[in-house]
CHARMM internal coordinates of N, CA and C (Angstrom, degrees):
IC EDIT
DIST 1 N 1 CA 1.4454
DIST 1 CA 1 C 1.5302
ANGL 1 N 1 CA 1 C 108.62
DIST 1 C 2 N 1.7106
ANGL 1 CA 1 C 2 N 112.98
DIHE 1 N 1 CA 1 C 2 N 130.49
DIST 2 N 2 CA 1.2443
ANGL 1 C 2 N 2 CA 104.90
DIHE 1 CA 1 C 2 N 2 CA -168.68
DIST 2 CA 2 C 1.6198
ANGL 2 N 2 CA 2 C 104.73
DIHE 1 C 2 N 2 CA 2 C -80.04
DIST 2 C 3 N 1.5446
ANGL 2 CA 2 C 3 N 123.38
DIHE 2 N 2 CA 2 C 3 N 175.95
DIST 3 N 3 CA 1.4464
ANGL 2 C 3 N 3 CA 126.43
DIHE 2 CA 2 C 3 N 3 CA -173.44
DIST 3 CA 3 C 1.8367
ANGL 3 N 3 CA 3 C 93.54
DIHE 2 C 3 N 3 CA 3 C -64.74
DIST 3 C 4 N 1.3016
ANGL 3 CA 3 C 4 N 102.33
DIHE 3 N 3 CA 3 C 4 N -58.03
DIST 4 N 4 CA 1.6641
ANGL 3 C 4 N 4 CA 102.21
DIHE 3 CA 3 C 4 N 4 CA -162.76
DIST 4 CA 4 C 2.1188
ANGL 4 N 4 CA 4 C 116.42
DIHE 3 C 4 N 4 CA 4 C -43.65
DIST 4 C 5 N 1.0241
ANGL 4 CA 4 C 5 N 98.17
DIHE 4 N 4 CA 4 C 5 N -62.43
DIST 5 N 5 CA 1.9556
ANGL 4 C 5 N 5 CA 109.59
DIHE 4 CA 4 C 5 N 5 CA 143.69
DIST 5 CA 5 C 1.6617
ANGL 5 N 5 CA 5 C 111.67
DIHE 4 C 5 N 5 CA 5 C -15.97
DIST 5 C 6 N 1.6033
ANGL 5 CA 5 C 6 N 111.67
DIHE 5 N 5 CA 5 C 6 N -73.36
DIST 6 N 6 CA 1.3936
ANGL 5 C 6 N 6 CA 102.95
DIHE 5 CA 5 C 6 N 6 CA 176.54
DIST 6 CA 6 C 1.4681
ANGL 6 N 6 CA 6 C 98.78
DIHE 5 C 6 N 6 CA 6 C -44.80
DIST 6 C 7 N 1.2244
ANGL 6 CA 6 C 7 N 122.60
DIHE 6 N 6 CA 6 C 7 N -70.49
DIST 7 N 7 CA 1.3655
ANGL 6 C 7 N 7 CA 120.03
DIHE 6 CA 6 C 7 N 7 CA -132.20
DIST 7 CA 7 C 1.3644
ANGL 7 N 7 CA 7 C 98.37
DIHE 6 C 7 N 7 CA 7 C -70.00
DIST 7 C 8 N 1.5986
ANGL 7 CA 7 C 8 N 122.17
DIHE 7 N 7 CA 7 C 8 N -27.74
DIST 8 N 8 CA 1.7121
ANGL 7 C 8 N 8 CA 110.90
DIHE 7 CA 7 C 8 N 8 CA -170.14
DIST 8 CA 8 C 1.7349
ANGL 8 N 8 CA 8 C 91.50
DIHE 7 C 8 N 8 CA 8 C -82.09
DIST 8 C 9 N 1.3483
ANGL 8 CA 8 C 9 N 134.73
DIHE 8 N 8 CA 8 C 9 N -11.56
DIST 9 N 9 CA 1.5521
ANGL 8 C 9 N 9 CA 126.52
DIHE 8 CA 8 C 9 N 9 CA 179.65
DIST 9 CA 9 C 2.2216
ANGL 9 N 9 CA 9 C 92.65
DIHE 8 C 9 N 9 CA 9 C -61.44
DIST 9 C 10 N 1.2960
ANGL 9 CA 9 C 10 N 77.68
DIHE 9 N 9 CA 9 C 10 N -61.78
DIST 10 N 10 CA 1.7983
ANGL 9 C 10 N 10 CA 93.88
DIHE 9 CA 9 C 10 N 10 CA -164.48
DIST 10 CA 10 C 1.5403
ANGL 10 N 10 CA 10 C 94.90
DIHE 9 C 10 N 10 CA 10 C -42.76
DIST 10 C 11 N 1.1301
ANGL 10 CA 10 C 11 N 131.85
DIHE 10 N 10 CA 10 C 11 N -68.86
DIST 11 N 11 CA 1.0345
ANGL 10 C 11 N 11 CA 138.58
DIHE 10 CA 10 C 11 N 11 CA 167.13
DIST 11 CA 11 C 1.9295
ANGL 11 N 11 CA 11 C 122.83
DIHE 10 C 11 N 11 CA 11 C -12.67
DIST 11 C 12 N 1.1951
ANGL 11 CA 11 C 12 N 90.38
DIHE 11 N 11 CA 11 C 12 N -63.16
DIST 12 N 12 CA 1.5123
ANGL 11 C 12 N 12 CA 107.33
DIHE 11 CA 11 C 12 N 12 CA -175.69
DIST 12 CA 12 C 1.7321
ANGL 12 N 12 CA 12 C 105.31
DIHE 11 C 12 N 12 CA 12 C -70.94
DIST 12 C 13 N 1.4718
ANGL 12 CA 12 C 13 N 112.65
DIHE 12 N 12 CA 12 C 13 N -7.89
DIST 13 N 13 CA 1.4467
ANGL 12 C 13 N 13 CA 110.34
DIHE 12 CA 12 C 13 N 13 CA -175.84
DIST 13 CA 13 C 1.9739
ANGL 13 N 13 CA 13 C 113.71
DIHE 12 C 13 N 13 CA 13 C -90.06
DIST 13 C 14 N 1.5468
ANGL 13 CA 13 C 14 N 91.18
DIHE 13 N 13 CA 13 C 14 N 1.54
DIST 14 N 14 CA 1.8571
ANGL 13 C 14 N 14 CA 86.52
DIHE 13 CA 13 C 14 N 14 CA -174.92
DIST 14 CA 14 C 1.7035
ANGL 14 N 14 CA 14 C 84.33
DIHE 13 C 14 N 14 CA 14 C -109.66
DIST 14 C 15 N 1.5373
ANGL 14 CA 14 C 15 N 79.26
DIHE 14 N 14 CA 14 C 15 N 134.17
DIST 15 N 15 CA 1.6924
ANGL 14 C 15 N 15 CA 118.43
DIHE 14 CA 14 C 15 N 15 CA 177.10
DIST 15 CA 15 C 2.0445
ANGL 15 N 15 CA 15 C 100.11
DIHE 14 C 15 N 15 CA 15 C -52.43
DIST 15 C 16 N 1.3692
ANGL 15 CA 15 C 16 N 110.78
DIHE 15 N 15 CA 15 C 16 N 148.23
DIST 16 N 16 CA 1.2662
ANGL 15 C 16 N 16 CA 154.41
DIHE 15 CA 15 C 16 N 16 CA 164.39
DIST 16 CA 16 C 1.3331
ANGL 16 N 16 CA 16 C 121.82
DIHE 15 C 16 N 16 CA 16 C 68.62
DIST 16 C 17 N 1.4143
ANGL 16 CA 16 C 17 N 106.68
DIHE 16 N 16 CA 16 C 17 N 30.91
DIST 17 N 17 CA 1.5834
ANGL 16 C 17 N 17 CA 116.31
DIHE 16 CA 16 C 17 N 17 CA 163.51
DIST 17 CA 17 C 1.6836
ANGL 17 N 17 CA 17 C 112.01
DIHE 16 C 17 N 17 CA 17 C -34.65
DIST 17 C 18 N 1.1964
ANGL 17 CA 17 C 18 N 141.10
DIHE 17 N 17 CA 17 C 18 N -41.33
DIST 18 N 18 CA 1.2651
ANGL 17 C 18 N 18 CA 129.55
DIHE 17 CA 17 C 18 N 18 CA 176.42
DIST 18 CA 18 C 1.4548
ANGL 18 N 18 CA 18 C 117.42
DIHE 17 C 18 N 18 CA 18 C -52.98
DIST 18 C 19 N 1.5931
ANGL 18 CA 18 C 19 N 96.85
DIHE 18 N 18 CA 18 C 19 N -58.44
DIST 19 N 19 CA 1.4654
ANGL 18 C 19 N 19 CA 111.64
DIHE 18 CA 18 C 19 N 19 CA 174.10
DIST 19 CA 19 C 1.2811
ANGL 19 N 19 CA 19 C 128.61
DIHE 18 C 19 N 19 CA 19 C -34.70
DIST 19 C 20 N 1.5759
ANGL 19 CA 19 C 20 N 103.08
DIHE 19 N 19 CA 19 C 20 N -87.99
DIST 20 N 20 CA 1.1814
ANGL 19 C 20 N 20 CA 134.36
DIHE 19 CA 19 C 20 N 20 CA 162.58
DIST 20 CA 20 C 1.1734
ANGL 20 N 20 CA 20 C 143.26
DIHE 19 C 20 N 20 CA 20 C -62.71
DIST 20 C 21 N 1.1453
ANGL 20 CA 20 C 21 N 123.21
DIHE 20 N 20 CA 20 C 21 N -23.84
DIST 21 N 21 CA 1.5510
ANGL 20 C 21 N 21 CA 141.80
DIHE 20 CA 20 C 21 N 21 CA 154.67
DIST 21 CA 21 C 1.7182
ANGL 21 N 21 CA 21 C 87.42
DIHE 20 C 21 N 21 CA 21 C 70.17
DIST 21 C 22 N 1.1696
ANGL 21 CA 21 C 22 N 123.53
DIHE 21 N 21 CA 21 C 22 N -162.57
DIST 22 N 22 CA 1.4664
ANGL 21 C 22 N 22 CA 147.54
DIHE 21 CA 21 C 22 N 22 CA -175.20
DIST 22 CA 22 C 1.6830
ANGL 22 N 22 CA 22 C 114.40
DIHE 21 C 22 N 22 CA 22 C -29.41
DIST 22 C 23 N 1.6356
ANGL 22 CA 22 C 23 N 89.43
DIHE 22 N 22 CA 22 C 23 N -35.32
DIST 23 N 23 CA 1.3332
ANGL 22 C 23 N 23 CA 95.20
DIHE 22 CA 22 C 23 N 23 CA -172.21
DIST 23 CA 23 C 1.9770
ANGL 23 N 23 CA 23 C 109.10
DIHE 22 C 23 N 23 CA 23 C -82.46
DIST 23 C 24 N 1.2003
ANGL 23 CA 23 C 24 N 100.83
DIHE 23 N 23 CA 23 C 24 N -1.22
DIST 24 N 24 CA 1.9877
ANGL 23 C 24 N 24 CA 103.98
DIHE 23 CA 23 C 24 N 24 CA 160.08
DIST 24 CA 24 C 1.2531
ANGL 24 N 24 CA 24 C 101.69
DIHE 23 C 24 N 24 CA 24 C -31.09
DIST 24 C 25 N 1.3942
ANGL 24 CA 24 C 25 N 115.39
DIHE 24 N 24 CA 24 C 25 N -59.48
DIST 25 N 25 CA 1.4530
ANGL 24 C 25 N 25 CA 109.11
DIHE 24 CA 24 C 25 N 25 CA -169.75
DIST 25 CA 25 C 1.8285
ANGL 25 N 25 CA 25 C 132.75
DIHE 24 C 25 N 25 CA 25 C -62.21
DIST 25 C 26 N 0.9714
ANGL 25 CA 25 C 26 N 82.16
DIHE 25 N 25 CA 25 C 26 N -24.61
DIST 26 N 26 CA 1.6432
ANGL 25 C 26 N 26 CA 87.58
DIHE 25 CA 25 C 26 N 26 CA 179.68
DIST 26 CA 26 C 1.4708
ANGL 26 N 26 CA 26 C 132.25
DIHE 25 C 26 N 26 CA 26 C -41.33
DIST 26 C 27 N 1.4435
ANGL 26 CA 26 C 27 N 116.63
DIHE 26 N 26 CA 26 C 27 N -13.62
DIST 27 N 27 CA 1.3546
ANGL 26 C 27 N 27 CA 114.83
DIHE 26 CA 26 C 27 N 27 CA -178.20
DIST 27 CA 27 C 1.6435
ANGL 27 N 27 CA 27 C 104.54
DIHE 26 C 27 N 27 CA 27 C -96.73
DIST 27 C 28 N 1.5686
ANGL 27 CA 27 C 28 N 122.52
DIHE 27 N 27 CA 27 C 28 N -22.51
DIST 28 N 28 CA 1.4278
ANGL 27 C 28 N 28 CA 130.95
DIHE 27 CA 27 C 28 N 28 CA -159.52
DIST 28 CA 28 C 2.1967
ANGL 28 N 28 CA 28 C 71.79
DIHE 27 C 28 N 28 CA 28 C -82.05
DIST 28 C 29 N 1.3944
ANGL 28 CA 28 C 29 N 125.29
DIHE 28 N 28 CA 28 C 29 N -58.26
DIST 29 N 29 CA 1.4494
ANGL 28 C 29 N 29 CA 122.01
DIHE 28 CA 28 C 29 N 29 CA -160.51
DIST 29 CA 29 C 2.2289
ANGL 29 N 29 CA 29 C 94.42
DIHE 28 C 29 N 29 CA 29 C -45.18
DIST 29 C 30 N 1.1999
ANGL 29 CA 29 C 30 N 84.89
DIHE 29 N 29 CA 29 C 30 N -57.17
DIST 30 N 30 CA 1.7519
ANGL 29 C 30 N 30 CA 78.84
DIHE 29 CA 29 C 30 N 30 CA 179.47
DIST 30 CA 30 C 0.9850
ANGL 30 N 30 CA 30 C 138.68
DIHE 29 C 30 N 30 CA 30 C -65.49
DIST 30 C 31 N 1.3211
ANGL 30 CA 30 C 31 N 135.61
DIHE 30 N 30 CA 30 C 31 N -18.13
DIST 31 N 31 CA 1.5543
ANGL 30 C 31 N 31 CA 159.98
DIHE 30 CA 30 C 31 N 31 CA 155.78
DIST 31 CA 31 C 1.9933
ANGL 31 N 31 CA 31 C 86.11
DIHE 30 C 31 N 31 CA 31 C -50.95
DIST 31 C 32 N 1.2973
ANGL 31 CA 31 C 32 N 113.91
DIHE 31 N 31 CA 31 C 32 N -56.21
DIST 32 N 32 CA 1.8844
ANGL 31 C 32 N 32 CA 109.26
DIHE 31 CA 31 C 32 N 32 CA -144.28
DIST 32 CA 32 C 1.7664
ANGL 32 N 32 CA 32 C 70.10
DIHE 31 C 32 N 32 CA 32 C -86.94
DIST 32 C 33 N 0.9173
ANGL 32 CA 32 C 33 N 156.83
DIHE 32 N 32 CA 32 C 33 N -49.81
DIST 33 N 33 CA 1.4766
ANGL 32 C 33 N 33 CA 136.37
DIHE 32 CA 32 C 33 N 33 CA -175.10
DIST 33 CA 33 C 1.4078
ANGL 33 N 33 CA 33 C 130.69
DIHE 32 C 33 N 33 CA 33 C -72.60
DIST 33 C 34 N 1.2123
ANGL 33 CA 33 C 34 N 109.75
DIHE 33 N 33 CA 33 C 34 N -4.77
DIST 34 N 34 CA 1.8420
ANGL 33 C 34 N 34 CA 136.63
DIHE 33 CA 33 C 34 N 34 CA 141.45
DIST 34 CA 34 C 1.1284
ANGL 34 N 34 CA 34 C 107.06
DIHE 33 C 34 N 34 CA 34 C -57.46
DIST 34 C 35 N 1.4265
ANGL 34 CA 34 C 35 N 110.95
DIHE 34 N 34 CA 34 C 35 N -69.84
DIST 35 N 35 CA 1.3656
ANGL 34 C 35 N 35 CA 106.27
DIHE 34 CA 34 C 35 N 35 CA -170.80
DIST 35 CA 35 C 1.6850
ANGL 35 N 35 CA 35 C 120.57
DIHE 34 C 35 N 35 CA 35 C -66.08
DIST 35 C 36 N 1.4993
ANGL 35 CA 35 C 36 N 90.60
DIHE 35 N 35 CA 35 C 36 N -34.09
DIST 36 N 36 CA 1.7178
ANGL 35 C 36 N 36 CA 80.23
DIHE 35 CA 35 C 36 N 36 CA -176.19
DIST 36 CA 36 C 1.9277
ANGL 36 N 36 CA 36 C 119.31
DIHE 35 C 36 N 36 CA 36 C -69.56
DIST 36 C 37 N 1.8013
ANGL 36 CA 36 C 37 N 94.81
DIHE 36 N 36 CA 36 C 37 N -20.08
DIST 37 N 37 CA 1.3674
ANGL 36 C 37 N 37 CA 82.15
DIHE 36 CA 36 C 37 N 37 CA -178.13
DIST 37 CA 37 C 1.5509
ANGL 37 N 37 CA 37 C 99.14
DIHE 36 C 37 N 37 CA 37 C -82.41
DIST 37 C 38 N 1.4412
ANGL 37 CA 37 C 38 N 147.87
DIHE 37 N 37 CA 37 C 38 N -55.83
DIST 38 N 38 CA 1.2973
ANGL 37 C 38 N 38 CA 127.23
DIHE 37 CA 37 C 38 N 38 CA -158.92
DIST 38 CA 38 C 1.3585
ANGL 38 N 38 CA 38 C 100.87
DIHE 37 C 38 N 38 CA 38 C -45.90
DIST 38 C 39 N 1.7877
ANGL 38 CA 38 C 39 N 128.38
DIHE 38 N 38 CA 38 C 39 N -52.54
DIST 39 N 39 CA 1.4540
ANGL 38 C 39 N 39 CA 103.82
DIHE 38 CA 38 C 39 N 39 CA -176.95
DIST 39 CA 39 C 1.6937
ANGL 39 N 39 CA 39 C 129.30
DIHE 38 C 39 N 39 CA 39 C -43.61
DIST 39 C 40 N 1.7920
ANGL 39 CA 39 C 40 N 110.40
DIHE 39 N 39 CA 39 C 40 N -28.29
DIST 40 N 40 CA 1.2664
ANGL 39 C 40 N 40 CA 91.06
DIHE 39 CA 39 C 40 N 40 CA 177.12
DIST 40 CA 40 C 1.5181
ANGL 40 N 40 CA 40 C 106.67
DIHE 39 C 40 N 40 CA 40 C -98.20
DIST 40 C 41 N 1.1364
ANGL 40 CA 40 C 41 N 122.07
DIHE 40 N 40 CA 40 C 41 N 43.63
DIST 41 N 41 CA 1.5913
ANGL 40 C 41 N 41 CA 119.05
DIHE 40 CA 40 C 41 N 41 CA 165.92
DIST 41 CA 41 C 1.4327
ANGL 41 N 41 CA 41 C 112.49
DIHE 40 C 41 N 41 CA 41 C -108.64
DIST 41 C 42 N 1.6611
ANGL 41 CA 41 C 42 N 103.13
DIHE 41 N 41 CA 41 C 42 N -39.00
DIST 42 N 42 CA 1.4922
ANGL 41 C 42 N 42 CA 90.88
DIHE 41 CA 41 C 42 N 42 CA -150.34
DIST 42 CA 42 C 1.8501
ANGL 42 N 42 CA 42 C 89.28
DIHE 41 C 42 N 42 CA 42 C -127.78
DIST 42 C 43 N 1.3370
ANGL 42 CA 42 C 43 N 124.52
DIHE 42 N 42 CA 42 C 43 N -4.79
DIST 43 N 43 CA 1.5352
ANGL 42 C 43 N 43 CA 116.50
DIHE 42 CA 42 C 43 N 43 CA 168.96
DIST 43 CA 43 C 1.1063
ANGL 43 N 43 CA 43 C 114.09
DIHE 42 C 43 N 43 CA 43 C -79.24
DIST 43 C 44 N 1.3137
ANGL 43 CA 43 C 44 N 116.39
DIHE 43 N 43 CA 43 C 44 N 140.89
DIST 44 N 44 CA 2.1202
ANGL 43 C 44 N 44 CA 110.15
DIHE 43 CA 43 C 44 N 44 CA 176.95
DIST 44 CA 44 C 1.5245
ANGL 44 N 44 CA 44 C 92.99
DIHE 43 C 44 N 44 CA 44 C -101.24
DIST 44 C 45 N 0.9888
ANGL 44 CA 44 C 45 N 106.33
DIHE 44 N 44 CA 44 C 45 N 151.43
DIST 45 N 45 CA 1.5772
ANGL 44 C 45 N 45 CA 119.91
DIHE 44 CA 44 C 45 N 45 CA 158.97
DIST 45 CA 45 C 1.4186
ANGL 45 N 45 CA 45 C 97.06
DIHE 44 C 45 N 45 CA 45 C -129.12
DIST 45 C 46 N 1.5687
ANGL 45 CA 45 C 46 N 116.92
DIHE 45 N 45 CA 45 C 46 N 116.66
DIST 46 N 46 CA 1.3516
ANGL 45 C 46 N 46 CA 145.28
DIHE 45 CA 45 C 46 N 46 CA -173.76
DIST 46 CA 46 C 1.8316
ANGL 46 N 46 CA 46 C 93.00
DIHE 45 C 46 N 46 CA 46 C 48.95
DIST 46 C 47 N 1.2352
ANGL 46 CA 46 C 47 N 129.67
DIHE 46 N 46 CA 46 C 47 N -124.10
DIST 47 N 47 CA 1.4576
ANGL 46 C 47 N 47 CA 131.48
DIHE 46 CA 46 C 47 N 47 CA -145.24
DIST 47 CA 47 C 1.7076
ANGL 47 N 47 CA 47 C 97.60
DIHE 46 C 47 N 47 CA 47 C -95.83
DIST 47 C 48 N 1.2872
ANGL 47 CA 47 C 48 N 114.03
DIHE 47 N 47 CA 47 C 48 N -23.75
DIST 48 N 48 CA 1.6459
ANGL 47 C 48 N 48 CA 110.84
DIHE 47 CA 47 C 48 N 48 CA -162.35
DIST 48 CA 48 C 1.7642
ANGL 48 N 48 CA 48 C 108.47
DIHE 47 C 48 N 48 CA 48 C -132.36
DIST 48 C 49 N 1.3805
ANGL 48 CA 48 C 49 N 94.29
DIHE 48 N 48 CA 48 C 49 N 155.35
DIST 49 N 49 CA 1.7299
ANGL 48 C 49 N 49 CA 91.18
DIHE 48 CA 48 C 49 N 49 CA -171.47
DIST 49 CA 49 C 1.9410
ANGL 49 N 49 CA 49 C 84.93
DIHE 48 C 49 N 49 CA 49 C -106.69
DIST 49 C 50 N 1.0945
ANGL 49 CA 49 C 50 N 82.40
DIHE 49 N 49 CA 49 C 50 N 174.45
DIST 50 N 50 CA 1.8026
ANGL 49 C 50 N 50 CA 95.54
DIHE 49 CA 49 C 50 N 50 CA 176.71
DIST 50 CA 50 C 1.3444
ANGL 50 N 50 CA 50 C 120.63
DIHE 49 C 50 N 50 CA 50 C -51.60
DIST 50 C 51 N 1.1601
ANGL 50 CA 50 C 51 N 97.35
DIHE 50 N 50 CA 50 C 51 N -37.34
DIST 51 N 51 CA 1.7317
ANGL 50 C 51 N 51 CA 102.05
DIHE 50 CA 50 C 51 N 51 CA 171.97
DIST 51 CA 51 C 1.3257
ANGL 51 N 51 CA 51 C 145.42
DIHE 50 C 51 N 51 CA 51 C -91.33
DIST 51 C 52 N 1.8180
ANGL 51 CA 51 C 52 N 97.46
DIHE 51 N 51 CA 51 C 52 N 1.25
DIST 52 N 52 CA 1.5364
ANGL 51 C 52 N 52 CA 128.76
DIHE 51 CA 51 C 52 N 52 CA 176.21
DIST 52 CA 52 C 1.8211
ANGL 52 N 52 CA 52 C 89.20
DIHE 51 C 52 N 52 CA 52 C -75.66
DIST 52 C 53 N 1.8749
ANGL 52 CA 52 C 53 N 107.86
DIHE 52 N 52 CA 52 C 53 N -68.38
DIST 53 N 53 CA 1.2834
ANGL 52 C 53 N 53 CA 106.93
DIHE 52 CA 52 C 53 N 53 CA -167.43
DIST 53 CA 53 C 1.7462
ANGL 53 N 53 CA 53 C 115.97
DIHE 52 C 53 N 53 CA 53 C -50.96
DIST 53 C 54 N 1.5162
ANGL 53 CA 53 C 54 N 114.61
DIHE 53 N 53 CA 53 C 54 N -36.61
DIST 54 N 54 CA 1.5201
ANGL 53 C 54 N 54 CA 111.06
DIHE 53 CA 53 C 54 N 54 CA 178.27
DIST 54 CA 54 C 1.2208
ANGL 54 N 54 CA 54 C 126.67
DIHE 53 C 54 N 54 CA 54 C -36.83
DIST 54 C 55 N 1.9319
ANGL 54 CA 54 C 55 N 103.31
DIHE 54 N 54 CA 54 C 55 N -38.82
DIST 55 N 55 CA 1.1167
ANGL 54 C 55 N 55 CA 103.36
DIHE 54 CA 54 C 55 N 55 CA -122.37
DIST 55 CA 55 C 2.2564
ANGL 55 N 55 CA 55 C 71.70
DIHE 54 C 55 N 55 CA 55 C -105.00
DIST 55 C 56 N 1.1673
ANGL 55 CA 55 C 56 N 107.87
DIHE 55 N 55 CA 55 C 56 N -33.67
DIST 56 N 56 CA 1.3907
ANGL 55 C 56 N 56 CA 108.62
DIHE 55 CA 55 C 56 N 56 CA 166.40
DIST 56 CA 56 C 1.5096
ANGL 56 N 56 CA 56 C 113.42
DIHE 55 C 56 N 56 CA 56 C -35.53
DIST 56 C 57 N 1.2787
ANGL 56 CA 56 C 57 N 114.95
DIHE 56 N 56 CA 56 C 57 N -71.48
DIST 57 N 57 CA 1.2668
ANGL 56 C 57 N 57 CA 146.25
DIHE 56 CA 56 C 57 N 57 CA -172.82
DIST 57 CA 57 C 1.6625
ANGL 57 N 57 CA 57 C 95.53
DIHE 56 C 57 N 57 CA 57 C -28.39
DIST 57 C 58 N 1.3231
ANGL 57 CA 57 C 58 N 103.40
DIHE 57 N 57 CA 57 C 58 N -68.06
DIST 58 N 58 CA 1.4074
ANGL 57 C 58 N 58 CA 113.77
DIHE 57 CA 57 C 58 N 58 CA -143.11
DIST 58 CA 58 C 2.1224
ANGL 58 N 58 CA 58 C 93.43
DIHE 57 C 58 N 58 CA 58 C -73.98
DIST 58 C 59 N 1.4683
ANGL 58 CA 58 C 59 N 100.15
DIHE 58 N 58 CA 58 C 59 N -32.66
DIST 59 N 59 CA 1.4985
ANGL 58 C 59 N 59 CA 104.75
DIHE 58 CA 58 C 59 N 59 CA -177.41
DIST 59 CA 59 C 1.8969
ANGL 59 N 59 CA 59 C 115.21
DIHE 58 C 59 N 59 CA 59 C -52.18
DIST 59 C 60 N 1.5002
ANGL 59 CA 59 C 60 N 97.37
DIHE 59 N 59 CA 59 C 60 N -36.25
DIST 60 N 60 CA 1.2694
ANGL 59 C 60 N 60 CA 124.65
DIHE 59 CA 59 C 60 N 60 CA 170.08
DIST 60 CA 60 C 1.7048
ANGL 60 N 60 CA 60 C 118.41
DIHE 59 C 60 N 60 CA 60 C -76.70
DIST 60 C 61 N 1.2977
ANGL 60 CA 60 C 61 N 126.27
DIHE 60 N 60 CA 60 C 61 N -51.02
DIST 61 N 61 CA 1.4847
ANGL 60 C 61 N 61 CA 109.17
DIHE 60 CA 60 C 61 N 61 CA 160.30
DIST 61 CA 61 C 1.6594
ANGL 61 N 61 CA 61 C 106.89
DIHE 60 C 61 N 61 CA 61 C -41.00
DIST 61 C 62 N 1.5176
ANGL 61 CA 61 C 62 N 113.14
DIHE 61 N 61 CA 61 C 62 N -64.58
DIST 62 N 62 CA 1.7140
ANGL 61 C 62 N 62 CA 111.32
DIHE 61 CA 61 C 62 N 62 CA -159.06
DIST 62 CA 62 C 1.6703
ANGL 62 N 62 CA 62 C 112.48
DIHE 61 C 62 N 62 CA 62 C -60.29
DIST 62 C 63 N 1.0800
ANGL 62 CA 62 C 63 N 109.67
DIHE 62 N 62 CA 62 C 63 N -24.31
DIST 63 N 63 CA 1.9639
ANGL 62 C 63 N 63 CA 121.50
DIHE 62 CA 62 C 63 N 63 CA 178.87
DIST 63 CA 63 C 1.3764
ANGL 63 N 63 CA 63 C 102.69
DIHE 62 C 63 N 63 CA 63 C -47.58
DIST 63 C 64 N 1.6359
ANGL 63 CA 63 C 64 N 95.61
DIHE 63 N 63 CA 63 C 64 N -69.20
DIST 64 N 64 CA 2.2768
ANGL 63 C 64 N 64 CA 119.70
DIHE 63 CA 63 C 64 N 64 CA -179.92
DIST 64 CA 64 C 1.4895
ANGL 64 N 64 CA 64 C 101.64
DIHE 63 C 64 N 64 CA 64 C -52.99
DIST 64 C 65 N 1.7172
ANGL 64 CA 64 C 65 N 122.06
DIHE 64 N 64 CA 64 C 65 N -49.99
DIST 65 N 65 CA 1.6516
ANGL 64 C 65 N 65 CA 101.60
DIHE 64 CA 64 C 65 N 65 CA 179.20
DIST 65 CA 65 C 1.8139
ANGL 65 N 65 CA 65 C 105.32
DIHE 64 C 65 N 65 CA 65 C -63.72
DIST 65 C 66 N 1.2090
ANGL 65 CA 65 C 66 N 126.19
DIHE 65 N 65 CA 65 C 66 N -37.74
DIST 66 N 66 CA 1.7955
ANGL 65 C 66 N 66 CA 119.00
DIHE 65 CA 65 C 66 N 66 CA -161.88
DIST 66 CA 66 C 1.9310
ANGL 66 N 66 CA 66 C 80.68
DIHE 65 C 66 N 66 CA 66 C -66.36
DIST 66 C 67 N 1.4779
ANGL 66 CA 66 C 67 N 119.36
DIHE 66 N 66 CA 66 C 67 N -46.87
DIST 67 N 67 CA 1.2934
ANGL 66 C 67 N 67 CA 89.44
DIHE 66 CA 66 C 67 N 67 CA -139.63
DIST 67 CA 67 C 2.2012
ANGL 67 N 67 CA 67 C 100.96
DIHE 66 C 67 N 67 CA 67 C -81.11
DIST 67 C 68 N 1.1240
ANGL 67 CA 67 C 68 N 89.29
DIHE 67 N 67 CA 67 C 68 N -17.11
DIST 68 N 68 CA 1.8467
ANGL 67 C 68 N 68 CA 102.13
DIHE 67 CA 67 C 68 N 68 CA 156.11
DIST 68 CA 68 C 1.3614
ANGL 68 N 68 CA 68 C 103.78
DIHE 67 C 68 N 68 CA 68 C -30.48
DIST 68 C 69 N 1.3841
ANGL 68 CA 68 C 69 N 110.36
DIHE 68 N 68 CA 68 C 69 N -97.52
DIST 69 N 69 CA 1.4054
ANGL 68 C 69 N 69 CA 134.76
DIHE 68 CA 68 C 69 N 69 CA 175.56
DIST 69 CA 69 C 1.4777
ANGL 69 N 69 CA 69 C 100.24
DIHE 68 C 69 N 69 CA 69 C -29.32
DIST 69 C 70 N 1.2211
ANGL 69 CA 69 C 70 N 152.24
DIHE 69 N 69 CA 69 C 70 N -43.94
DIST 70 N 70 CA 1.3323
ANGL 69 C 70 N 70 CA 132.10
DIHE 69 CA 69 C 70 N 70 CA -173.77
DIST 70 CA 70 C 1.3370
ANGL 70 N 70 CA 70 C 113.97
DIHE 69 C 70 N 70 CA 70 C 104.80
DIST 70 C 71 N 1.6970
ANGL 70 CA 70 C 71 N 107.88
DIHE 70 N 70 CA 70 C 71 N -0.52
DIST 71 N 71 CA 1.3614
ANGL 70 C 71 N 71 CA 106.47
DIHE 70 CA 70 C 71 N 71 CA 160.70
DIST 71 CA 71 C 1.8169
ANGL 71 N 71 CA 71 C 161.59
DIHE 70 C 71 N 71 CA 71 C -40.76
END
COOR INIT
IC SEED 1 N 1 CA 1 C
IC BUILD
């Protein structure tokens, strides 16, 4: 059995394809974008989570534009 086969079997096993057509999936897409954001809120990888470095980052773009400007 080729891989693509598995995947349209697996596929064919989540409930309301008549209904819903393609869009079945839509609640598993929002669940994994839950999940992906708490991981970047609240997991550290070494000292900072994703949103420590953003939030650095961005303090540091606006510093270089004031000190541009002559602020």
């Amino acid at each position: 059995m080729l891989v693509s086969e598995r995947v349209k079997r697996l596929l064919q096993l989540v409930p309301g394809q008549r209904r819903f057509g393609f869009y079945r999936f839509l609640p598993f897409f929002f669940v994994l974008g839950g999940a992906m954001e708490w991981f970047m809120i609240n997991v550290r990888l070494g000292k900072e989570t994703f949103y420590d470095v953003y939030r650095r980052k961005r303090s540091e773009r606006l510093y270089e534009e004031k000190m541009e400007k002559g602020e």
